[in-house]
Each structure stands twice: as C-alpha cells, then as structure tokens.
C-alpha positions in Angstrom: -4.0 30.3 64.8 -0.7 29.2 64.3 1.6 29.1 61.4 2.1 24.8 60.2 4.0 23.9 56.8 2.0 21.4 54.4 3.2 19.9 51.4 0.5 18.5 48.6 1.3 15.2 48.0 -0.7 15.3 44.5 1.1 18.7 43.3 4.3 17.7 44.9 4.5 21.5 46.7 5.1 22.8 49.6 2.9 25.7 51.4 3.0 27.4 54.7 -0.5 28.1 56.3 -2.4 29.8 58.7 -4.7 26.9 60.2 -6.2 25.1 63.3 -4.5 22.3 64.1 -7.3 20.1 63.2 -8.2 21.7 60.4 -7.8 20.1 56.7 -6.1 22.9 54.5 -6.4 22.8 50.7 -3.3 23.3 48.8 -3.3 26.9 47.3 -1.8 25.3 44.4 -4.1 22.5 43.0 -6.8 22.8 45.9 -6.2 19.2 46.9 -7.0 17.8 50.4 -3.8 15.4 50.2 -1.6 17.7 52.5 1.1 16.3 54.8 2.1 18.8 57.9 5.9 19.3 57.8 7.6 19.2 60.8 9.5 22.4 61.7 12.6 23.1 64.0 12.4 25.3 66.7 13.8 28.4 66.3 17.3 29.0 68.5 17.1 31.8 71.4 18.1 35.1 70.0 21.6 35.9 71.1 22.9 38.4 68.7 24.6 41.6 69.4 22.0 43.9 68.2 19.1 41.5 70.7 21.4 41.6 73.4 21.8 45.7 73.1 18.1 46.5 72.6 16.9 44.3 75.7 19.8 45.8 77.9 18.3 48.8 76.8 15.0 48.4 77.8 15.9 46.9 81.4 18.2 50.5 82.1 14.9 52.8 80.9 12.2 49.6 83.3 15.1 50.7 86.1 16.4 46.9 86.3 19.7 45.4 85.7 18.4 41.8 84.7 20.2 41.9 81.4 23.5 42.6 82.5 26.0 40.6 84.0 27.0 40.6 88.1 30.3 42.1 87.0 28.5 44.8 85.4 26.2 45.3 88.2 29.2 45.6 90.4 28.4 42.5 92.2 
C-alpha cells in the first residue's frame, strides 16, 4: 500500500498514511472521515556524490561499467 498525505478538514491537520487508494482514512487526530488527499511532488533522481559512488561501486563488483562514463571506459 502506498504512502498518500491527508489533511482533516474538521481538525485542520495534516497526516501521512498508509492506505488503498480507495480507502477512506480517519484522521488519527479527531477520527473524522473529512480527509482531503494532498498532492505530493515527485521526488528528483538521486544524483549525489555519495549515490553516484555506491552504484559505481556495485557495477565494478556485477563486472559492468554502466555507471561510468565512455571516457572512463576508455571509449
């Protein structure tokens, strides 16, 4: 089940929960059935240093180069 934000329109709070996507969640807080989904972002791709590193990692121990670039490959 995925993760969907909520806020309680009677409480005035928001909640993140674990629910169906037809579900109707009651707010932890009051235990109203008056909850609005939030919409979320998407998250951005993960291009940090340390990412970067750790999958470069695991593609020299798989035996790949796939994470590196054709100048590093020697292409």
């Amino acid at each position: 089940m995925p993760l969907y934000g909520f806020h309680c329109t009677d409480c005035d709070k928001d909640s993140e929960l674990l629910v169906g996507f037809a579900d109707k969640p009651r707010c932890p807080s009051c235990g109203s059935r008056k909850m609005e989904r939030l919409i979320s972002r998407p998250a951005p791709p993960g291009r940090s240093k340390g990412v970067v590193k750790a999958a470069r990692a695991r593609a020299a121990r798989e035996g790949h180069l796939s994470n590196f670039s054709r100048k590093e490959r020697g292409l």
